[in-house]
BANU-204633 format. One record per residue (C-alpha): residue number from 1; x, z, y. Coordinates in steps of 0.5 Angstrom, whole numbers, always signed. Example, Ala and Ser with C-alpha at 12.3 -4.5 7.8 and 13.67 -1.06 7.14 Angstrom:
[node 1 [+25 +16 -9]]
[node 2 [+27 +14 -2]]
This chain:
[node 1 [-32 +26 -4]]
[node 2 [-30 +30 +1]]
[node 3 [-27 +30 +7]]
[node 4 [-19 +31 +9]]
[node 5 [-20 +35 +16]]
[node 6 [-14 +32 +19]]
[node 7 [-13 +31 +26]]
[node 8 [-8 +28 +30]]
[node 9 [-3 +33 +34]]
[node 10 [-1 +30 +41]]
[node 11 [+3 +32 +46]]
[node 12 [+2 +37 +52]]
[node 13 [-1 +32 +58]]
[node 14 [+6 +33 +62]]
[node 15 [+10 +29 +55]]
[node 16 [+5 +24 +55]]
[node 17 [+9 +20 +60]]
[node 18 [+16 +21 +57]]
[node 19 [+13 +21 +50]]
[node 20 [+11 +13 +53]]
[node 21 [+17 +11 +55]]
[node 22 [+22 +13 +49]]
[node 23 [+16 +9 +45]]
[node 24 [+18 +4 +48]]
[node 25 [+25 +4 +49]]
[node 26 [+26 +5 +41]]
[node 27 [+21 -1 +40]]
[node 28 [+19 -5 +45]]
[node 29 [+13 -8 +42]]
[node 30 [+9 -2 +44]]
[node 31 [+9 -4 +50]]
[node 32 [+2 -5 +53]]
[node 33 [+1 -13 +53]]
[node 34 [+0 -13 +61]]
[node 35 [-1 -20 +62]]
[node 36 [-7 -19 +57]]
[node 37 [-10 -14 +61]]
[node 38 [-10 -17 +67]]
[node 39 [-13 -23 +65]]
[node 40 [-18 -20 +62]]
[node 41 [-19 -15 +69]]
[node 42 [-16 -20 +74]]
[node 43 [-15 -16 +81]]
[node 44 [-15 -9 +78]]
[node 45 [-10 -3 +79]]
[node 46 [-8 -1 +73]]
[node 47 [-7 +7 +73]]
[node 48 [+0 +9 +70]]
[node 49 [-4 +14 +67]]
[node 50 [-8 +9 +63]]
[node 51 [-2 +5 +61]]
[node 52 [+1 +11 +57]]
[node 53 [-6 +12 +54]]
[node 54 [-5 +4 +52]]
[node 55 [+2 +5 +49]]
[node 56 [+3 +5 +41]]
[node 57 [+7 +10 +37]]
[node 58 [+10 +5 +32]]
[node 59 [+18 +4 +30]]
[node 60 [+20 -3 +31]]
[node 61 [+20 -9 +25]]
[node 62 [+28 -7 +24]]
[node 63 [+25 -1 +19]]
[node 64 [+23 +6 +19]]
[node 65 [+29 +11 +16]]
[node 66 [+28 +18 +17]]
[node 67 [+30 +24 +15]]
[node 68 [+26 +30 +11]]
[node 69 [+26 +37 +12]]
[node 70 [+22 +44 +10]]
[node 71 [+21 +50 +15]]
[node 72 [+19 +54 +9]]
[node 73 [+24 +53 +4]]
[node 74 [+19 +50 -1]]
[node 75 [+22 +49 -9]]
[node 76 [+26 +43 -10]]
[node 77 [+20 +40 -16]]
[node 78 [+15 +40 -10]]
[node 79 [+19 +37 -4]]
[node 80 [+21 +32 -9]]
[node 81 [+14 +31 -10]]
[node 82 [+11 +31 -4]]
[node 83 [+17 +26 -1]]
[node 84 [+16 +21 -7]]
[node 85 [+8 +21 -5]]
[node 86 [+11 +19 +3]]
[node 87 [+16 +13 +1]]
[node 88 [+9 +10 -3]]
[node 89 [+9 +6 +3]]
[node 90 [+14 +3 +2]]
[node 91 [+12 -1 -3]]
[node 92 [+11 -6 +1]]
[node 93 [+14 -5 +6]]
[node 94 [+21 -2 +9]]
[node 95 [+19 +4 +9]]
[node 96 [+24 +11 +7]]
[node 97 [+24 +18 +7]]
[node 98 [+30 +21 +5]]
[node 99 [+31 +29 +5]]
[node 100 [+37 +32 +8]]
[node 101 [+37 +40 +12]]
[node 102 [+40 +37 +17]]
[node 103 [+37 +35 +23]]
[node 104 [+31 +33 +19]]
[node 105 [+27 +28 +24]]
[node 106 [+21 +29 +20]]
[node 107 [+19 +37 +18]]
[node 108 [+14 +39 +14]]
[node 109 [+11 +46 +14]]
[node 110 [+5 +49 +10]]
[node 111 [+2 +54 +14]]
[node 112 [-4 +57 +11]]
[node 113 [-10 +56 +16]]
[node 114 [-7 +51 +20]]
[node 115 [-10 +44 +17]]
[node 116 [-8 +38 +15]]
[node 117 [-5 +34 +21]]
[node 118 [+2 +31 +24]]
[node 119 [+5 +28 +30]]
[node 120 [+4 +21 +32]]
[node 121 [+9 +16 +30]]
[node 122 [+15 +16 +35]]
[node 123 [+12 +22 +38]]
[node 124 [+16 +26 +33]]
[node 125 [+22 +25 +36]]
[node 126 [+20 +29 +42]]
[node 127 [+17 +36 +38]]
[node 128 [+23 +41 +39]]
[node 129 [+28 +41 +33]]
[node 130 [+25 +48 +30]]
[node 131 [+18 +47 +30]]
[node 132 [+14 +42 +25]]
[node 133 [+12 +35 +26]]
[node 134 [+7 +35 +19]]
[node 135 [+4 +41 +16]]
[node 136 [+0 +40 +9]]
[node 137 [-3 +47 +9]]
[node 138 [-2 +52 +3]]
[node 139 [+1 +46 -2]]
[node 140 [+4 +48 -8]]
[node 141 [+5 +44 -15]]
[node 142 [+0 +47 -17]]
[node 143 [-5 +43 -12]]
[node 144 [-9 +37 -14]]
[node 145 [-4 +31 -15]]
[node 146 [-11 +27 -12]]
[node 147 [-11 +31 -6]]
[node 148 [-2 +29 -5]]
[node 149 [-5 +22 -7]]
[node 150 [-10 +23 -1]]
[node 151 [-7 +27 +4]]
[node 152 [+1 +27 +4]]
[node 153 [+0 +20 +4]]
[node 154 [-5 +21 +9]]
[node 155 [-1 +25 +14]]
[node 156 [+5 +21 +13]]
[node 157 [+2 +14 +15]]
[node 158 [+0 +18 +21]]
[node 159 [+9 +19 +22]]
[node 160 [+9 +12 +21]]
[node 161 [+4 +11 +28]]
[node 162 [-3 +9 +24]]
[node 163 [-8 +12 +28]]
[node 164 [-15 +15 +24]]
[node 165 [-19 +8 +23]]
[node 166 [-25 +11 +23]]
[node 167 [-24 +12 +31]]
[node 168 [-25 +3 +30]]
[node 169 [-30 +2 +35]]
[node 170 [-35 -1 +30]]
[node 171 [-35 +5 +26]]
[node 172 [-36 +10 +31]]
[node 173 [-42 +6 +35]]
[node 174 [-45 +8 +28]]
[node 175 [-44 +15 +28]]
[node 176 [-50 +20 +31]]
[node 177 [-46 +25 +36]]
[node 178 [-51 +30 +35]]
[node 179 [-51 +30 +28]]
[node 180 [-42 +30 +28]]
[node 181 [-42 +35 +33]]
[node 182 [-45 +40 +29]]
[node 183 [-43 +37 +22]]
[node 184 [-35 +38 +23]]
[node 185 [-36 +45 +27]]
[node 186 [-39 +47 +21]]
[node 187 [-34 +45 +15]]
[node 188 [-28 +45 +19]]
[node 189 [-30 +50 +25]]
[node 190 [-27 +44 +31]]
[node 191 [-30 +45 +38]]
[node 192 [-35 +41 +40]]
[node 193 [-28 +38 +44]]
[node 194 [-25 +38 +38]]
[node 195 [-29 +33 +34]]
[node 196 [-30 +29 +41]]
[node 197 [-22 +28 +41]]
[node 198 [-22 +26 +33]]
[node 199 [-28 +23 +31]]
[node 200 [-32 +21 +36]]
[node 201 [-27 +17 +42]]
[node 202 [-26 +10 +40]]
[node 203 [-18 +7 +40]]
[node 204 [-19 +1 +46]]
[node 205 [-18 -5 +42]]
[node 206 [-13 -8 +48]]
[node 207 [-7 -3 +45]]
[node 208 [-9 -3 +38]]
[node 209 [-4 -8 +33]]
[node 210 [-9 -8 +27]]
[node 211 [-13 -11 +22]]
[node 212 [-18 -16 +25]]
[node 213 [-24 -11 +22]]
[node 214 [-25 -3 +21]]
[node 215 [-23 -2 +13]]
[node 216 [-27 +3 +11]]
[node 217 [-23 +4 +5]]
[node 218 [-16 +6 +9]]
[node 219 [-13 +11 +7]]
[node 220 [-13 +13 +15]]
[node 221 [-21 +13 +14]]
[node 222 [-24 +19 +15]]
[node 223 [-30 +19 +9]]
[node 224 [-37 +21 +14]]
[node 225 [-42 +23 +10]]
[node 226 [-48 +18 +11]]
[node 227 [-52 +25 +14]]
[node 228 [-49 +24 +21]]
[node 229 [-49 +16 +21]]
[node 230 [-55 +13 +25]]
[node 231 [-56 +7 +19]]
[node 232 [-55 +12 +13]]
[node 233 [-49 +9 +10]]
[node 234 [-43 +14 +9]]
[node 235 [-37 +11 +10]]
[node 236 [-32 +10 +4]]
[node 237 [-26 +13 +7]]
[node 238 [-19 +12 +3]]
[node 239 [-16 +16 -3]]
[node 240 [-10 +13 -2]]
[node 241 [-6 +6 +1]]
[node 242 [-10 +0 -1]]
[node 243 [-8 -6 +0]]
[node 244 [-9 -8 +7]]
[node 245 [-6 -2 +8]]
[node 246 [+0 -4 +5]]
[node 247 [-1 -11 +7]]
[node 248 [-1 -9 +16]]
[node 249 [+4 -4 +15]]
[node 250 [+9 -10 +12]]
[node 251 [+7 -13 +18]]
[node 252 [+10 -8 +23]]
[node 253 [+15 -6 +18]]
[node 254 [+16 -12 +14]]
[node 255 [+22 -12 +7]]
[node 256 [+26 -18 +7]]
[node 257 [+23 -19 +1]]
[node 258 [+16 -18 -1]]
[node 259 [+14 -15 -8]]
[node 260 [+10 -21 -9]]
[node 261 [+11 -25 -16]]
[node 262 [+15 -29 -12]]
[node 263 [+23 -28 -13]]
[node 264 [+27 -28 -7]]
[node 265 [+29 -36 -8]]
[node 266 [+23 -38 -7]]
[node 267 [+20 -39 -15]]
[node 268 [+16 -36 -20]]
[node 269 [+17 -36 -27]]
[node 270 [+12 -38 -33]]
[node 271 [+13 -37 -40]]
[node 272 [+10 -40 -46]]
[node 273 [+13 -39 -53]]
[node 274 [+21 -40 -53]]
[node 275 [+20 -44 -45]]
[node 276 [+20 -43 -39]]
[node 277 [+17 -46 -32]]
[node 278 [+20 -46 -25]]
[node 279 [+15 -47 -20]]
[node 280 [+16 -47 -13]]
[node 281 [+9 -45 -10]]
[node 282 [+12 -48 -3]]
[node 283 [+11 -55 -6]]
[node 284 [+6 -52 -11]]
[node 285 [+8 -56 -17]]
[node 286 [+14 -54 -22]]
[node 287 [+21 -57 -21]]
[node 288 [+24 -63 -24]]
[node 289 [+27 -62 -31]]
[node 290 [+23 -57 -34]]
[node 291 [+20 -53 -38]]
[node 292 [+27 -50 -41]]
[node 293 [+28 -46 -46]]
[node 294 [+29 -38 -46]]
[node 295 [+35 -38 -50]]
[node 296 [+42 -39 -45]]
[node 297 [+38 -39 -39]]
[node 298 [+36 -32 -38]]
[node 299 [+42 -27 -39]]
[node 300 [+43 -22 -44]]
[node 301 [+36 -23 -46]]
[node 302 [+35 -21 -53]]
[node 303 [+33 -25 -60]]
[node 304 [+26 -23 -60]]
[node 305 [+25 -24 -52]]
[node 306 [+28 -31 -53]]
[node 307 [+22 -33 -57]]
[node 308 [+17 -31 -52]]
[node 309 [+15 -25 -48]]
[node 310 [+8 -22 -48]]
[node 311 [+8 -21 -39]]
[node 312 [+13 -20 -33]]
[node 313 [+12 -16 -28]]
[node 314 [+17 -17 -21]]
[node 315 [+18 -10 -18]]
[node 316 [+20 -8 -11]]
[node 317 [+26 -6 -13]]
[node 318 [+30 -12 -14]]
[node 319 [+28 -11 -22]]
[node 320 [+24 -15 -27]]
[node 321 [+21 -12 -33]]
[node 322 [+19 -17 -39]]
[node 323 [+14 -13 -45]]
[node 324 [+15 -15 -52]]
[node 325 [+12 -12 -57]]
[node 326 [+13 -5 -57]]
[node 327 [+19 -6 -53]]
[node 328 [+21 -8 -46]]
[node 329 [+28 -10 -42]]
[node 330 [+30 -10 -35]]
[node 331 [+33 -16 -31]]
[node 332 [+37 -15 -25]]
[node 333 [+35 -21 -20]]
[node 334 [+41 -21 -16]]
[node 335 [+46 -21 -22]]
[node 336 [+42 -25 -26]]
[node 337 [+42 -22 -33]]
[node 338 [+39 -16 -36]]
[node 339 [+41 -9 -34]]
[node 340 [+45 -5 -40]]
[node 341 [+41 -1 -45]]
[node 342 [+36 -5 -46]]
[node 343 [+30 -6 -49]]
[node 344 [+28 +0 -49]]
[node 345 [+21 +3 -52]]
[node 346 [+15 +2 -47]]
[node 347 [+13 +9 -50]]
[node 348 [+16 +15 -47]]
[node 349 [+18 +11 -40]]
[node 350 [+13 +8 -38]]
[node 351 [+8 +14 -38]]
[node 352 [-1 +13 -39]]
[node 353 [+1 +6 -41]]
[node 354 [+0 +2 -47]]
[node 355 [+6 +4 -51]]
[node 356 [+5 -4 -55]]
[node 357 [+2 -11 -54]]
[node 358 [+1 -11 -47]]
[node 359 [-2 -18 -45]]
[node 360 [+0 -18 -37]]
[node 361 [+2 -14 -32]]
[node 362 [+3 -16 -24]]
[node 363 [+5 -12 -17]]
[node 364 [-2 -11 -12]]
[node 365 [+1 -10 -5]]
[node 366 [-2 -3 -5]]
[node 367 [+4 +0 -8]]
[node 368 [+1 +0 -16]]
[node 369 [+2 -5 -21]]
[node 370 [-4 -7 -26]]
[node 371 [-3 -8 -34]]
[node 372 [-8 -12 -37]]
[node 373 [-9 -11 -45]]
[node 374 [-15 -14 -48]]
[node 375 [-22 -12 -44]]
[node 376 [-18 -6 -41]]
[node 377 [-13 -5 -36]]
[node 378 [-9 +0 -32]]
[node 379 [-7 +2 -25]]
[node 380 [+1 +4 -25]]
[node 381 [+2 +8 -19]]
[node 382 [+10 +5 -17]]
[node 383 [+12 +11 -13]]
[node 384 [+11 +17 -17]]
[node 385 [+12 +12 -23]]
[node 386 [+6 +14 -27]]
[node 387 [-1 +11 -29]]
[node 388 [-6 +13 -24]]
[node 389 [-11 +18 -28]]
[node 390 [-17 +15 -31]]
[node 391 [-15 +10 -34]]
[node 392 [-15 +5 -38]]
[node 393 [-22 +2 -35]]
[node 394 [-26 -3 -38]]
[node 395 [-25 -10 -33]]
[node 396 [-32 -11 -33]]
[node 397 [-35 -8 -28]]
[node 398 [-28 -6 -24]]
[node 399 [-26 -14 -22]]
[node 400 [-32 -16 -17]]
[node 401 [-33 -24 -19]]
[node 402 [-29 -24 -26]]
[node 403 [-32 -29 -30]]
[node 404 [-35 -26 -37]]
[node 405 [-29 -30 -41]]
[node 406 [-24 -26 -37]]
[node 407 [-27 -19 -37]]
[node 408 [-24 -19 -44]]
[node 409 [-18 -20 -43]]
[node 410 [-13 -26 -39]]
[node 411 [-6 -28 -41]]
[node 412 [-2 -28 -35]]
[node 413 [-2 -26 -27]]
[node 414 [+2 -27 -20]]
[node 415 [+1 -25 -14]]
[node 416 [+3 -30 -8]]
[node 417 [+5 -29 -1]]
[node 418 [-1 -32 +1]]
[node 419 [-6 -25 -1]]
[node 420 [-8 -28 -6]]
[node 421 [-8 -27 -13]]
[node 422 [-8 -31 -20]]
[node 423 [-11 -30 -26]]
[node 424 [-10 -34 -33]]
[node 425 [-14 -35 -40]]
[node 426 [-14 -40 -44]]
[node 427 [-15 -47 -40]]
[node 428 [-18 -43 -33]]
[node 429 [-16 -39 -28]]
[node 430 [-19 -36 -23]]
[node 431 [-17 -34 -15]]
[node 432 [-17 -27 -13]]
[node 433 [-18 -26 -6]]
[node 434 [-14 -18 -6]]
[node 435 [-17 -16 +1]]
[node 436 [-23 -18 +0]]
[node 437 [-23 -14 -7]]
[node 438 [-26 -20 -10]]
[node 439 [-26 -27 -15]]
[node 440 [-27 -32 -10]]
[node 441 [-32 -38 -10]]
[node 442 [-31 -43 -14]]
[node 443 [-27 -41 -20]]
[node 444 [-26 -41 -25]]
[node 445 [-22 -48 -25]]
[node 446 [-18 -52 -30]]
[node 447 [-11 -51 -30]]
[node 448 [-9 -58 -31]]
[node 449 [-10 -62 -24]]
[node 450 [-10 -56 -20]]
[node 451 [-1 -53 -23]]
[node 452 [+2 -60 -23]]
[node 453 [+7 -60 -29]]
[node 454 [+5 -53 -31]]
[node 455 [+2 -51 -38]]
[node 456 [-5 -54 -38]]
[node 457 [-7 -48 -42]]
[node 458 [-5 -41 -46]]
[node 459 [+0 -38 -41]]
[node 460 [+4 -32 -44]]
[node 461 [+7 -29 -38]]
């Protein structure tokens, strides 16, 4: 691992107040939360100053739209390919970039020696019209596609109004100043101010919208090696969005449907051999009248996928895909019936995945999906449509808490709007916290009891 260099452009002291103001005439609920602070320092002058100091950079719960540009004229392939590696974040929430060459919001240079870095949310509406918001230094196609994973992503969650989550106060008390002085004087060449700013000030809390606690994982960490902190231990940093990443920018830019497993009429869907159930998981039990049978009820559908399909996947896109066999079909939620051209051949359209045979497939919040076959799996990267490199990899070891019957292999997965997600195989299935990266406590259980009027074992999908 190594670490990003990135830092945070802010505006000259005099914009500061200006920067503030459009904040919060664009959204309103950057506005510092006064009455709380008064609360809690009854009495005291709040400085004018401190309340700029105090106020967010995020773009309103209506969505972000904003439009892309390049200073540098790069191809077409890569700015394609670094926009893709931007709308990541919205896989779970709404969230679009789009490239035009007119008045681009968002601009995007490459100079060579200037880093890694990128304006602070709203405040890129201030930066003059022909100077960069974003800089990704020296990227060409021929970078490290981990390093757009990393950075692009990075950078772009900086555009969003995500501040570094390092600066949480629980990180940095554990960090030795000394030892972060000289370390990042030497691999980034910052001054002893430099790394003050960007490393080593703590967020005040009383501003910060955020999880409940620092997420060594995030994308908007630093990785710090475990050298310049005082208990020894590194901190993780990120290598692209997880999924309290997805989930807290969901939060402050939610979709009006959110890519869980659960359809936009508030059901699930299960499948057994030629039937299906509709579960409503408000009531948490299948609705009257069911199972049913596939055929006639699931327009478009071919013969084979009549008689049962191996998995179905919901996708952010207002799209189901159902697996059979070699093949797989699109189903249009909103028109009720599979799009036309379908089936197709798994092989040559879902690139890095099995080409046959998949057992279970299910949308994560972090913007990528995980295809399940036999004792295998493999991370799906949504945005650039591909599988993650490095995969497939073995279940066991990769699911903390999964019990050895589910290491080699599980029938079917959803993910609820709950953060949780279940796994099915045989006549159990188990609770995975998504969050917390873990199985938990207590499961497996037995299906019968615990999904009234669902399948009491063998679920396909």
């Amino acid at each position: 691992m190594s670490h990003i260099g990135c830092t945070i452009k802010t505006l000259p002291q005099e914009s500061q107040d200006l920067a503030a103001s459009k904040a919060v005439e664009f959204n309103p609920a950057n506005a510092p939360a006064l009455h709380a602070l008064k609360a809690s320092m009854p009495g005291a002058v709040i400085q004018p100053q401190h309340l700029t100091a105090l106020t967010t950079k995020y773009w309103g719960a209506k969505g972000v739209k904003l439009t892309v540009g390049f200073l540098d004229n790069p191809p077409a392939d890569l700015r394609a390919r670094i926009i893709t590696h931007m709308n990541a974040w919205g896989s779970w929430s709404n969230v679009q970039f789009f490239e035009t060459s007119v008045d681009p919001q968002v601009r995007i240079a490459r100079t060579a020696g200037s880093g890694y870095w990128s304006y602070l949310g709203t405040d890129v509406l201030l930066i003059p019209p022909d100077e960069a918001t974003m800089n990704l230094d020296s990227f060409t196609m021929n970078t490290a596609d981990s390093e757009f994973y990393r950075v692009v992503r990075h950078e772009t969650g900086h555009t969003l109004g995500f501040p570094h989550e390092h600066m949480r106060q629980e990180i940095i008390s554990r960090i030795d100043q000394d030892k972060a002085i000289a370390y990042f004087g030497t691999t980034q060449g910052w001054s002893k101010q430099q790394v003050i700013d960007q490393v080593l000030t703590p967020l005040d809390s009383s501003a910060l919208l955020a999880t409940a606690e620092a997420d060594i994982h995030s994308i908007m960490c630093y990785w710090l090696p475990a050298s310049i902190m005082k208990d020894g231990v590194a901190v993780d940093g990120g290598a692209d969005i997880d999924a309290l990443d997805a989930q807290f920018a969901g939060t402050l830019y939610p979709r009006s449907v959110s890519p869980t497993s659960i359809w936009p009429n508030g059901k699930a869907y299960f499948f057994k051999g030629a039937q299906y159930d509709r579960y409503d998981p408000k009531a948490d039990k299948v609705d009257p009248g069911y199972p049913k049978p596939i055929q006639g009820n699931w327009p478009g559908f071919p013969a084979g996928f009549e008689a049962g399909v191996n998995a179905a996947v919901v996708w952010g896109n207002g799209k189901v895909y159902f697996f059979k066999g070699s093949q797989y079909i699109r189903y249009d939620i909103v028109a009720d019936k599979v799009d036309a051209g379908y089936p197709k051949p798994i092989k040559g359209n879902w690139p890095g995945l099995w080409a046959d045979k998949i057992d279970a497939g299910v949308v994560w919040p972090n913007g990528k999906a995980y295809f399940f076959k036999g004792s295998k799996y493999i991370r799906y990267d949504i945005a650039t449509d591909k599988a993650d490199a490095g995969y497939p990899r073995a279940i066991q070891g990769s699911w903390p808490g999964f019990p050895s019957s589910f290491t080699t292999g599980i029938n079917a997965a959803v993910v609820w709007d709950n953060g949780k997600a279940y796994f099915f195989k045989g006549s159990e299935y188990i609770r995975y916290d998504i969050a917390n990266n873990k199985t938990d406590a207590g499961y497996p259980k037995p299906i019968k009891g615990n999904w009234p009027g669902l399948w009491e074992k063998n679920i396909d999908a």
